[in-house]
C-alpha positions as CSV (number, residue, x, y, z in Angstrom):
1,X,87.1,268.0,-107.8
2,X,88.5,266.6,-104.5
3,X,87.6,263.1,-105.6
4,X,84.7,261.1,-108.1
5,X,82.1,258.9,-106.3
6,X,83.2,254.8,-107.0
7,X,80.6,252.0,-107.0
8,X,82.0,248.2,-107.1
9,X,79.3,246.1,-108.6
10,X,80.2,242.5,-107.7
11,X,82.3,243.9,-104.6
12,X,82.3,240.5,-103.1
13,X,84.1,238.5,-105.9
14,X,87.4,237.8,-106.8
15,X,87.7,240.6,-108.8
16,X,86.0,242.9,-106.9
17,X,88.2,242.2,-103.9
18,X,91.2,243.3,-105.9
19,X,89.2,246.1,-107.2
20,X,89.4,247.4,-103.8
21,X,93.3,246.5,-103.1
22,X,94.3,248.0,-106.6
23,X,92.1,251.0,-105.5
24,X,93.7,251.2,-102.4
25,X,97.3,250.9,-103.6
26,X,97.7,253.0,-106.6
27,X,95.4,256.2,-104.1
28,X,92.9,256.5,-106.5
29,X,90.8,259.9,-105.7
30,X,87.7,258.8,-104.6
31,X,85.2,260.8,-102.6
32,X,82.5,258.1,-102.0
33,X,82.6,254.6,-101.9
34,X,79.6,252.3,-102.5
35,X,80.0,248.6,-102.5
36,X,77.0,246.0,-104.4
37,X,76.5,242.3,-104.8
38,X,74.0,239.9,-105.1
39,X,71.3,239.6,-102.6
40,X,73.2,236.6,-101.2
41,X,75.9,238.9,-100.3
42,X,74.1,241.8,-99.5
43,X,74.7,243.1,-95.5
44,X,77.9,241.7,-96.0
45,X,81.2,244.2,-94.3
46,X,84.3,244.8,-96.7
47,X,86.6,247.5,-95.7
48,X,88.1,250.1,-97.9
49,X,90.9,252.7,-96.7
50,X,90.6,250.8,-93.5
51,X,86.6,252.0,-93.1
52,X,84.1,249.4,-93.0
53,X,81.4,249.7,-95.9
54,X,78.4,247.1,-95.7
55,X,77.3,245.4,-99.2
56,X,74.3,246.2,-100.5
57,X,72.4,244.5,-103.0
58,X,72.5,246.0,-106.3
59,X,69.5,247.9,-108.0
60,X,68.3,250.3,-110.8
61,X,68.8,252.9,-107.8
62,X,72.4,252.3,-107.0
63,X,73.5,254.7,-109.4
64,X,72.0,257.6,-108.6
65,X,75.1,259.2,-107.0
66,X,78.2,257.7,-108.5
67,X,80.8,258.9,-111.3
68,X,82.7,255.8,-112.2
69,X,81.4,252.5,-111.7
70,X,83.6,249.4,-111.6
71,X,82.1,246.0,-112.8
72,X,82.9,242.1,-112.1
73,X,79.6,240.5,-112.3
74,X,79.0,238.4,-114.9
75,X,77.8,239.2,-118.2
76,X,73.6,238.5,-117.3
77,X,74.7,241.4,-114.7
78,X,76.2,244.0,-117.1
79,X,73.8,243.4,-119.6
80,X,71.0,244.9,-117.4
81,X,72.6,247.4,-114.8
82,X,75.7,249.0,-116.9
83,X,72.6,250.6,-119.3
84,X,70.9,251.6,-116.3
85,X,74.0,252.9,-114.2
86,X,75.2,254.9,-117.5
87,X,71.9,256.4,-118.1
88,X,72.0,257.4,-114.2
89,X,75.5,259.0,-115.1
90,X,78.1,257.1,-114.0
91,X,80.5,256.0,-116.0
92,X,80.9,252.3,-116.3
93,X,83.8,250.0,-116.8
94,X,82.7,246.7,-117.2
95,X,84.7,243.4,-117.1
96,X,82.3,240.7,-118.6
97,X,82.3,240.1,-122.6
98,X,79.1,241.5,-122.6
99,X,80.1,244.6,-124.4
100,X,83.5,244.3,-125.6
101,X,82.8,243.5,-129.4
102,X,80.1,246.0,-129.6
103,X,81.0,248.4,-131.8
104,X,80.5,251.9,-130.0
105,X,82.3,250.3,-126.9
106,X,85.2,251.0,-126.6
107,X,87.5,248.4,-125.6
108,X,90.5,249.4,-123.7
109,X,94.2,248.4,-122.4
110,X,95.4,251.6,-121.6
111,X,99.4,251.1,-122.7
112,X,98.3,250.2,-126.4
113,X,94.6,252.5,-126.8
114,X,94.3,254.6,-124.0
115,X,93.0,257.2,-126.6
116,X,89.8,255.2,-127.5
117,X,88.5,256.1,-124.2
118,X,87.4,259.1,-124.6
119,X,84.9,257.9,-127.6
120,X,82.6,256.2,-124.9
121,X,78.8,256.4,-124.4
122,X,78.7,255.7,-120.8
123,X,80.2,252.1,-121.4
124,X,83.9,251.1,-121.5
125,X,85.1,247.4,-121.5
126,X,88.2,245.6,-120.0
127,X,89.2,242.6,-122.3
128,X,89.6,239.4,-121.5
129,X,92.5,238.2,-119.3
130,X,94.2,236.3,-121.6
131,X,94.1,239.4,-124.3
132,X,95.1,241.8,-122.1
133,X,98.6,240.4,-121.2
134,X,99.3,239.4,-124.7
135,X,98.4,242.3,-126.2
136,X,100.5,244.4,-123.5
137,X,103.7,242.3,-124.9
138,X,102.7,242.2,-128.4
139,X,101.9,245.8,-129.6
140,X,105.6,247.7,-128.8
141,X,106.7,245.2,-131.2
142,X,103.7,245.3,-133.5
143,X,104.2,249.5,-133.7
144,X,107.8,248.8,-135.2
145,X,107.7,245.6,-137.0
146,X,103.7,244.9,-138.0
147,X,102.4,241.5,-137.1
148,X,100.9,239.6,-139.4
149,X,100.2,236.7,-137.7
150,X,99.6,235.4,-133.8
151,X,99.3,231.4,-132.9
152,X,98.9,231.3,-129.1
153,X,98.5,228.7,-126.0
154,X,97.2,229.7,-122.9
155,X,98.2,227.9,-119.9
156,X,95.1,229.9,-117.4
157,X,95.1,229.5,-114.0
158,X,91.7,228.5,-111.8
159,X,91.5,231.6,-110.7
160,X,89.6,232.9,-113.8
161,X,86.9,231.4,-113.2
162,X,86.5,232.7,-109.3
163,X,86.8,231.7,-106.1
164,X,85.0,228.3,-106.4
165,X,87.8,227.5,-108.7
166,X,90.1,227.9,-106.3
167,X,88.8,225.9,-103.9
168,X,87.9,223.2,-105.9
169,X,91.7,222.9,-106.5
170,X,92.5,222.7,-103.4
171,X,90.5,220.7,-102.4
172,X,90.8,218.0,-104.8
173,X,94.5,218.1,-104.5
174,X,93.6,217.0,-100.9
175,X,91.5,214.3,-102.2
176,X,94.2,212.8,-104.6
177,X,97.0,213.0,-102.2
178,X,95.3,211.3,-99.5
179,X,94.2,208.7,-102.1
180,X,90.6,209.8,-101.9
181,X,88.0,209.7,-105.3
182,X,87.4,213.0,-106.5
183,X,84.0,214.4,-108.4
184,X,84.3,217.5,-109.9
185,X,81.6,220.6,-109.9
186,X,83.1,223.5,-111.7
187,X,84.9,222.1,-114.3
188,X,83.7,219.1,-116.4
189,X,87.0,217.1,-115.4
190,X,89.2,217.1,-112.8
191,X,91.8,219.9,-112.5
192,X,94.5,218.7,-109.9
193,X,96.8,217.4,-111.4
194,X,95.7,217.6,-114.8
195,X,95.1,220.0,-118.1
196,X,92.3,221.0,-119.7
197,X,92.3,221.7,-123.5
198,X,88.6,223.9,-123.2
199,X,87.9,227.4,-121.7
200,X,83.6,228.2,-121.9
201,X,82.0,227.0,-124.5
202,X,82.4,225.3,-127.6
203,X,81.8,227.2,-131.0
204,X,80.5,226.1,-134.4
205,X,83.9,226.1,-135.3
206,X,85.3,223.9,-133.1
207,X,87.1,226.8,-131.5
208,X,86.2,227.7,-127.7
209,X,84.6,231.0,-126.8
210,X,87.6,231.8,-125.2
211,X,89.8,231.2,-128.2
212,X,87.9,233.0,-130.1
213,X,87.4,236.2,-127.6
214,X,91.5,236.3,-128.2
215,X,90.9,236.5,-132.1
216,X,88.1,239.3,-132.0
217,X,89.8,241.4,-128.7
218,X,93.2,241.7,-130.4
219,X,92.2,242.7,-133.7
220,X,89.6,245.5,-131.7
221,X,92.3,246.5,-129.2
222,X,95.3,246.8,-131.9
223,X,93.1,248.5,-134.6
224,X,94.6,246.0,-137.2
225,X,91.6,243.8,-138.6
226,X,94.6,241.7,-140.6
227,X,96.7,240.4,-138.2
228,X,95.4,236.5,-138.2
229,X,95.2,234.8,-134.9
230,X,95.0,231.1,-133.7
231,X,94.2,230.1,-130.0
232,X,94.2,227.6,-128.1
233,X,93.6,227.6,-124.6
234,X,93.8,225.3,-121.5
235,X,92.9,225.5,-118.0
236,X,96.0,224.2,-115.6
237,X,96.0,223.7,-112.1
238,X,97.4,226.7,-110.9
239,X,95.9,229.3,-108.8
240,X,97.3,232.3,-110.0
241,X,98.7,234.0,-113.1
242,X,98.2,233.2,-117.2
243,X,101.1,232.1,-119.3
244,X,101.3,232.2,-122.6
245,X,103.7,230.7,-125.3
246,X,103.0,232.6,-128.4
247,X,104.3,232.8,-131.6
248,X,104.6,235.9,-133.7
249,X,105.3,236.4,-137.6
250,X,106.1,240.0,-138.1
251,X,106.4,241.9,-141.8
252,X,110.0,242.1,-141.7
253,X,112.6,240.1,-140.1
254,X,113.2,240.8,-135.9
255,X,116.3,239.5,-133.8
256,X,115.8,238.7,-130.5
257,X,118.2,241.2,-129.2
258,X,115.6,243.9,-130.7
259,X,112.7,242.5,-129.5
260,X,114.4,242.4,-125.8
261,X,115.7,246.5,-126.3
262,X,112.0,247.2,-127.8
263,X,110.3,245.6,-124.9
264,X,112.4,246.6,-122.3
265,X,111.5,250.0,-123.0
266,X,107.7,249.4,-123.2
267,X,105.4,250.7,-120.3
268,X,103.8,248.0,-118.6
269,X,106.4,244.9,-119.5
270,X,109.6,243.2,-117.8
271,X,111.5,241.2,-120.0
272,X,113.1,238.3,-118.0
273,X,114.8,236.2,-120.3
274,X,118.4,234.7,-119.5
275,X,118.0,230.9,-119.6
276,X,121.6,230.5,-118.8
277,X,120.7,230.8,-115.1
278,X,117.3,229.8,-115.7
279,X,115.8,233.4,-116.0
280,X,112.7,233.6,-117.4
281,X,108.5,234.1,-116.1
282,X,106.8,231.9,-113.9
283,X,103.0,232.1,-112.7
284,X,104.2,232.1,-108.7
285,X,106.2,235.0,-109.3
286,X,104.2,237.0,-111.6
287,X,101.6,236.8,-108.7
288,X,100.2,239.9,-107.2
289,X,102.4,242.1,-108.9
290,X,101.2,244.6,-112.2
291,X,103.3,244.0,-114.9
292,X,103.0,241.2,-117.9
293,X,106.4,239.5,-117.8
294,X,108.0,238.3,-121.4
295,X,111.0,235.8,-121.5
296,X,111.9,232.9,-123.3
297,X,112.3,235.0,-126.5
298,X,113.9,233.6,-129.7
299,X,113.9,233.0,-133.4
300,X,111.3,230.7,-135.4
301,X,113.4,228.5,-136.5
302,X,110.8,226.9,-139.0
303,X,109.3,230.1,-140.2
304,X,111.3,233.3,-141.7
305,X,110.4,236.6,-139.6
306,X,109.2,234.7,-136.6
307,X,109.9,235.2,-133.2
308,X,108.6,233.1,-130.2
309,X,108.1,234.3,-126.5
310,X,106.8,233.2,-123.2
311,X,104.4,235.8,-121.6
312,X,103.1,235.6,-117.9
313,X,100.7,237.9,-116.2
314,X,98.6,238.0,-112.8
315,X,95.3,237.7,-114.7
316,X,93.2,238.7,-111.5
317,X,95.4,242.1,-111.3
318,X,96.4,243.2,-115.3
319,X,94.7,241.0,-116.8
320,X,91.1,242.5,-114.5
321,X,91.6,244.8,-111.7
322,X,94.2,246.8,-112.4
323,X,93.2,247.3,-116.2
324,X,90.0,248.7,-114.9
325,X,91.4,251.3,-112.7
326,X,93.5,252.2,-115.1
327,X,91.2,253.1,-117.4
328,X,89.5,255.0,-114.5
329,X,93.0,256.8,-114.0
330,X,92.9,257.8,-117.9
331,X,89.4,259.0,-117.6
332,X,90.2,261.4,-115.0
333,X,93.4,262.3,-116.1
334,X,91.9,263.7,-119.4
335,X,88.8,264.8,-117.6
336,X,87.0,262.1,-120.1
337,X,84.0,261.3,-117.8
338,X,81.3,262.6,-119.7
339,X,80.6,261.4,-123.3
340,X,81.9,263.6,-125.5
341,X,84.1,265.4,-123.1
């Protein structure tokens, strides 16, 4: 085949946007291209390979003609038109949580389970940012030395929650410099200039759905239903890029000279890590770039076997975009789009 036929559902977004550049970039074979949004976006002009495609509005009929078909539209979106798009024969890879824990969906980060792919139905899902880059760092080590346990912050940037995030940043740092009263609209604080300890909702457990997406994802992805994991994570006023400061117990005890050699040879990472001339990962520079950076590593010194690192990704590119396609480039590298295949 000369190339597959590509729909981007939720073309318009964040996510979809980079869908497009990550497309782009890494020359992925595609034959067709067929861009859909909302019908607020719909008529819309996006270009792709430097042709101008106009959005259309997405429908039970858009996915008559297309192979693989790349979603960033919210879960309520997924929920109704992967089905539909799979039934029409495309094969969907969806980045909403509205599949991820199900249990014949296979959910992917193709550096650790690249082989789980081919078990899909029509369905695959990308996990959530925050999993994906941990995950990436975590499992070269996890393969040698098993974890056993995982307590993580997140320090996640605006732009997870979309574009309205980012402008809302920006323009309430406007506000406060310029001594002006700010009244926030898509978080239920202000972000300039401040933290907050709560990503989604609230659970029964007084853990956020977030937190707890970073539990159930890592135990899925790794294929270890021991390893315990704690989360807690915070929105920060920056516009790009997730960091992380995690600590890891393994089974047996770990240097941090071997956990630098391990990771240094793992696909997907860059350890940066000399704090002697301040060498280690930052969100500006881990910013439209694909790899999940890991620095800052170095012994527990209150726990026996433990290691603690710092781990920075760009969550719109790894942590969404660039996931996805990759998973694409895995499907048609093992000839994996039909179920079954």
């Amino acid at each position: 085949m000369n190339g597959y036929r590509v729909a981007i559902v939720g073309a318009t977004g964040l996510v979809g946007g980079e869908f497009i550049k990550v497309l782009e970039e890494r020359d992925f074979p595609v034959s067709t291209m067929q861009l859909f949004a909302s019908d607020r976006s719909a008529g819309k002009k996006l270009f792709y390979n430097h042709r101008e495609y106009e959005v259309k509005e997405t429908s039970p009929e858009s996915f008559r003609d297309v192979d693989i078909a790349l979603f960033s539209a919210g879960a309520d979106i997924s929920r109704y038109f992967a089905p539909i798009a799979a039934r029409s024969g495309a094969v969907v890879i969806d980045n909403s949580a509205a599949f991820r824990m199900e249990e014949d969906v296979p959910l992917v980060v193709p550096e650790i389970n690249a082989g789980d792919i081919k078990k899909h139905k029509g369905i695959i899902a990308n996990p959530n940012c925050s999993t994906i880059q941990m995950v990436v760092a975590l499992n070269p080590l996890h393969k040698i030395n098993p974890i056993k346990r995982i307590v993580v912050t997140t320090f996640q940037s605006v732009s997870g929650t979309g574009s309205a995030a980012i402008d809302e940043l920006t323009i309430q740092s406007k506000q406060i410099l310029g001594a002006q009263n700010v009244v926030p609209h898509v978080y239920p604080h202000q972000i300039a200039f401040n933290v907050l300890p709560q990503i989604d909702v609230f659970l029964d457990n007084a853990y956020t759905k977030e937190e707890w997406k970073m539990v159930e994802e890592t135990r899925k992805i790794m294929h270890d239903d021991d390893i315990l994991v704690s989360a807690t994570c915070v929105r920060v006023p920056v516009f790009i890029s997730h960091s992380e400061a995690v600590n890891v117990e393994f089974t047996n005890s770990i240097s941090p000279d071997d956990a630098r050699r391990i990771l240094a040879q793992a696909p997907g990472v860059r350890v940066l890590d000399d704090p002697a001339i301040s060498l280690y990962p930052h969100p500006w520079m881990a910013a439209g770039t694909d790899d999940t950076y890991v620095g800052r590593i170095r012994r527990d010194v209150s726990a026996s076997n433990s290691l603690v690192m710092w781990i920075v990704a760009d969550n719109v590119r790894k942590g969404a975009a660039l996931n996805a396609v990759q998973i694409a480039e895995e499907l048609v590298r093992h000839e994996w789009l039909h179920p079954g295949a």
